[in-house]
C-alpha positions as CSV (number, residue, x, y, z in Angstrom):
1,X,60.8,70.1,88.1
2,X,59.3,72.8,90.9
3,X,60.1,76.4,89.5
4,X,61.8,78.6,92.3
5,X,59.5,80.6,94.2
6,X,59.0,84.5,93.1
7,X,61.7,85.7,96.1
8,X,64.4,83.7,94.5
9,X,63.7,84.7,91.2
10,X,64.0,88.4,92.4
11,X,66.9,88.0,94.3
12,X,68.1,86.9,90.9
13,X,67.3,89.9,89.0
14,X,68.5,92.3,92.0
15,X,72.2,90.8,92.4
16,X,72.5,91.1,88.7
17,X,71.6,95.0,89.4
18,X,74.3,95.1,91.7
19,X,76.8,94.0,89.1
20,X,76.0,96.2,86.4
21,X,78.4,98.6,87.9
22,X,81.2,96.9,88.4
23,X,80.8,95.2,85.0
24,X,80.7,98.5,83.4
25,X,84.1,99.3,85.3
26,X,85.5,96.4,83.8
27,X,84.4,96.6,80.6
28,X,85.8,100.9,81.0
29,X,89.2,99.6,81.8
30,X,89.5,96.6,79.1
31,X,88.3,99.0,76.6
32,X,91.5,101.4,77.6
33,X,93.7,99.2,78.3
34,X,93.6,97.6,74.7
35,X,93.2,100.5,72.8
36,X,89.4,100.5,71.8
37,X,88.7,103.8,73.3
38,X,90.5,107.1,75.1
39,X,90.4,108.0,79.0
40,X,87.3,110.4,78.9
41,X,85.3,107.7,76.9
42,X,86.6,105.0,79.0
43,X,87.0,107.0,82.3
44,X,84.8,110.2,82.3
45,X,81.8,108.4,80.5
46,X,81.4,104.7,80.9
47,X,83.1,104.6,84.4
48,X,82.4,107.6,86.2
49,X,79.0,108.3,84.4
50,X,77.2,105.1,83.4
51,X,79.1,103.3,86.4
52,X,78.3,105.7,88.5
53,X,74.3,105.5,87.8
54,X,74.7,101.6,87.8
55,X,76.1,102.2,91.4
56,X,73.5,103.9,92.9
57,X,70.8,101.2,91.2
58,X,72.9,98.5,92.7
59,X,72.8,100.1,96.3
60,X,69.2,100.3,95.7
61,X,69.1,96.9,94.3
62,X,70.8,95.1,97.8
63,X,68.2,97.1,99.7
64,X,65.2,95.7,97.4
65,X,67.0,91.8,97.3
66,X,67.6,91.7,101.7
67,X,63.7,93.2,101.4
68,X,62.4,89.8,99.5
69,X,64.8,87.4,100.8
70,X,62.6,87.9,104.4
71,X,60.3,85.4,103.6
72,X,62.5,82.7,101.9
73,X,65.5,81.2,103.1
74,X,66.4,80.2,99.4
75,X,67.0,83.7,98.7
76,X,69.2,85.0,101.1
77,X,72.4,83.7,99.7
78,X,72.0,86.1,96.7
79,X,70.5,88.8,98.8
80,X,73.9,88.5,100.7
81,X,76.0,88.8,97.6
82,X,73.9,91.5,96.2
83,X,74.6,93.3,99.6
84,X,78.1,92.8,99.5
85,X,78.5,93.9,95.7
86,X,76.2,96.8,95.9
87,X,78.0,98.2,99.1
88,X,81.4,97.3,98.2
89,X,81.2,99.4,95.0
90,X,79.2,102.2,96.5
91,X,82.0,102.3,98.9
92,X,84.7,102.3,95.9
93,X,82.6,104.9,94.1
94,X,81.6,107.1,97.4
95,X,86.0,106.9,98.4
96,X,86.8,107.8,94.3
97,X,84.7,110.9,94.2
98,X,85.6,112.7,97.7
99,X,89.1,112.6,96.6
100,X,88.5,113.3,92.9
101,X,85.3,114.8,92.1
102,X,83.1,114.0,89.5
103,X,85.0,114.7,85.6
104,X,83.7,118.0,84.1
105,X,82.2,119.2,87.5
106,X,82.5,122.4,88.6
107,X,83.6,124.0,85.2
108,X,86.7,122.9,83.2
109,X,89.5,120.5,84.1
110,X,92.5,121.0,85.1
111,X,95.9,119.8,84.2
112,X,97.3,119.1,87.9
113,X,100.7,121.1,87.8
114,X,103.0,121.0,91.4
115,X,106.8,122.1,91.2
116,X,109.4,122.8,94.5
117,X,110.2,126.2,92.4
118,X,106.6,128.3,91.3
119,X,108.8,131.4,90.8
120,X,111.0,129.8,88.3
121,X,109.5,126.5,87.3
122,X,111.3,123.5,85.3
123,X,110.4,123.3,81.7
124,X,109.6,120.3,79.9
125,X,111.5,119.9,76.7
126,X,112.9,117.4,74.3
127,X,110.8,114.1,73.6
128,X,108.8,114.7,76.7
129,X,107.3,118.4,75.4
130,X,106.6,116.1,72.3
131,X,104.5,113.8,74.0
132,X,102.8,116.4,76.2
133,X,101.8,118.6,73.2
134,X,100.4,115.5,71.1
135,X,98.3,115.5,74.2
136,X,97.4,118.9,74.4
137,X,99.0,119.1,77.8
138,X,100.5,122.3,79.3
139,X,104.9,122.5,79.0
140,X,105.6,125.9,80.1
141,X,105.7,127.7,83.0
142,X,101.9,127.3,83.6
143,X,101.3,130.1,85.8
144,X,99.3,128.6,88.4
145,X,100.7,125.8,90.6
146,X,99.0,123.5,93.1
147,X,99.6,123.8,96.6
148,X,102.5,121.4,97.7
149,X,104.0,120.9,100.6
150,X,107.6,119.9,99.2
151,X,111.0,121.4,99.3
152,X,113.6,121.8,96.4
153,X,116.7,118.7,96.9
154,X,119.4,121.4,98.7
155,X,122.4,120.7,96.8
156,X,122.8,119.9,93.7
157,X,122.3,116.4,92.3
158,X,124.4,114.3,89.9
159,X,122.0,113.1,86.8
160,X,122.1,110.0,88.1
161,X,121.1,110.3,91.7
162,X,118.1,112.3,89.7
163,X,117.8,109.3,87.4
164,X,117.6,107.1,90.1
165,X,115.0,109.3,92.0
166,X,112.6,109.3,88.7
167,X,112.6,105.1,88.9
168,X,112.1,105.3,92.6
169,X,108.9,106.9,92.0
170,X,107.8,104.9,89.4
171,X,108.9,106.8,86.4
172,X,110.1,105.7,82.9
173,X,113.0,107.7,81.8
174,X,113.0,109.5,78.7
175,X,116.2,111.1,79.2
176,X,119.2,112.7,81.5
177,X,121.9,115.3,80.9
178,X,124.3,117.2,82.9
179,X,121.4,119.5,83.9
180,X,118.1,117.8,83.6
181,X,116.4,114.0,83.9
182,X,112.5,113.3,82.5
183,X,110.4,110.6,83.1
184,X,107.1,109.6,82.6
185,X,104.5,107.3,84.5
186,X,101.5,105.4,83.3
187,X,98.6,104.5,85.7
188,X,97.7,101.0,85.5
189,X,93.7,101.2,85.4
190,X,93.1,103.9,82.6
191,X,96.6,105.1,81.7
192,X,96.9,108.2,83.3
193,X,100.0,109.4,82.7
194,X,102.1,112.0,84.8
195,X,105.4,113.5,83.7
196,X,108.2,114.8,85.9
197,X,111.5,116.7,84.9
198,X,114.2,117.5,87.3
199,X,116.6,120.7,86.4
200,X,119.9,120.3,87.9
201,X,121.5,123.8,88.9
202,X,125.2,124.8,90.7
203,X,123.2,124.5,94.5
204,X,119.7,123.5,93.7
205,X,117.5,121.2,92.0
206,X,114.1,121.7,90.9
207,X,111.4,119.3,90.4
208,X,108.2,119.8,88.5
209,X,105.6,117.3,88.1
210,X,102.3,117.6,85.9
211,X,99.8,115.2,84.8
212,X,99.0,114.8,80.7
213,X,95.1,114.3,81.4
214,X,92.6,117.8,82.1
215,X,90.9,115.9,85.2
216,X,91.4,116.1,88.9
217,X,94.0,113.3,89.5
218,X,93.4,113.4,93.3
219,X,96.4,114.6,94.8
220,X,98.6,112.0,92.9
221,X,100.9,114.7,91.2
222,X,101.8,116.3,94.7
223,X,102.6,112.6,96.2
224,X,104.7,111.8,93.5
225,X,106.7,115.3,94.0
226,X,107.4,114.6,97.4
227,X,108.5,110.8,96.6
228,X,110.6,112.3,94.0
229,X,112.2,115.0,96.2
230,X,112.2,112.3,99.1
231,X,114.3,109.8,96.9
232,X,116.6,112.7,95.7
233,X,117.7,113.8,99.6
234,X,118.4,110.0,101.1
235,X,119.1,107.7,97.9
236,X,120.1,104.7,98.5
């Protein structure tokens, strides 16, 4: 049997460089999602870390396979895979880290905190403030608030209208009263979770939503206070 010419054997070893990254997402995730590690192993380390080197080998890895699939035509199905892995996850990795940053860069993490009321901000209590302490999350008035474009609900809401704006959003509740709902939310890749609590008051409702995790979450707590507040001014 006639081995493959050294091109194609290349081309081998570069496409499986180009996978190494998403591989090591997978294997991130899975490890999360089934309890075998936390979010800043599973997140911070193997994903953004050890993905994130695996990336930039893979980008350099679908250069180097197009480079010695020139001069065999055998080759350049891989070297088109190779290309199309090692760009699609620089891409995903490129996109990830202009709107998140890299974990732990630029001095300490954040909890990303938003509320319609800075001056007077909803507490988190109850079963919730349980959670967020076991955490080591923030459930005070934190101080310091994220820039938000969002506007408190103008009237005041019934707890179930509040309820309802919670599930809207894509919140488990954890409780309502005649003052207050709570929810939480759990990303789906590595768990994230935000938490959200809406303080009912005679003309005005609050809204306040923080995530559990010290990272940059992107934005996402400030889109999921103006879904919130959206939900709570036009519900169905």
């Amino acid at each position: 049997m006639a081995q493959d010419p050294r091109s194609v054997r290349w081309a081998r070893v570069l496409l499986a460089l180009t996978l190494l990254a998403p591989a090591t997402a997978f294997v991130a995730v899975a490890g999360v999602q089934i309890g075998g590690w936390d979010w800043t192993t599973g997140y911070s380390l193997l994903a953004m870390r050890v993905g994130l080197a695996f990336a930039a080998l893979g980008a350099v890895a679908a250069i180097g396979g197009l480079i010695v699939a020139l001069g065999e035509r055998k080759a350049w199905p891989l070297a088109l895979i190779g290309l199309i892995a090692g760009g699609a996850t620089a891409t995903v990795y490129g996109l990830h880290i202009g709107s998140h940053g890299l974990p732990g860069a630029g001095g300490t993490a954040t909890f990303a905190d938003v509320t319609t009321n800075p001056a007077e901000p909803p507490v988190f209590s109850g079963l919730l403030a349980g959670d967020r302490v076991a955490a080591g999350a923030q459930n005070g008035a934190a101080g310091a608030f994220a820039t938000c474009e969002a506007v408190s609900a103008p009237t005041q809401v019934a707890p179930s209208v509040a309820a309802y704006a919670l599930q809207e959003a894509g919140f488990t509740i954890l409780g309502t009263g005649v003052g207050r709902a709570d929810g939480t939310r759990t990303g789906f890749w590595f768990g994230f979770k935000h938490d959200a609590v809406i303080r009912i008051r005679p003309g005005q409702t609050d809204v306040r939503v923080a995530s559990r995790e010290a990272r940059s979450d992107g934005g996402e707590a400030c889109r999921l206070l103006q879904k919130i507040v959206s939900n709570l001014q036009a519900p169905e």
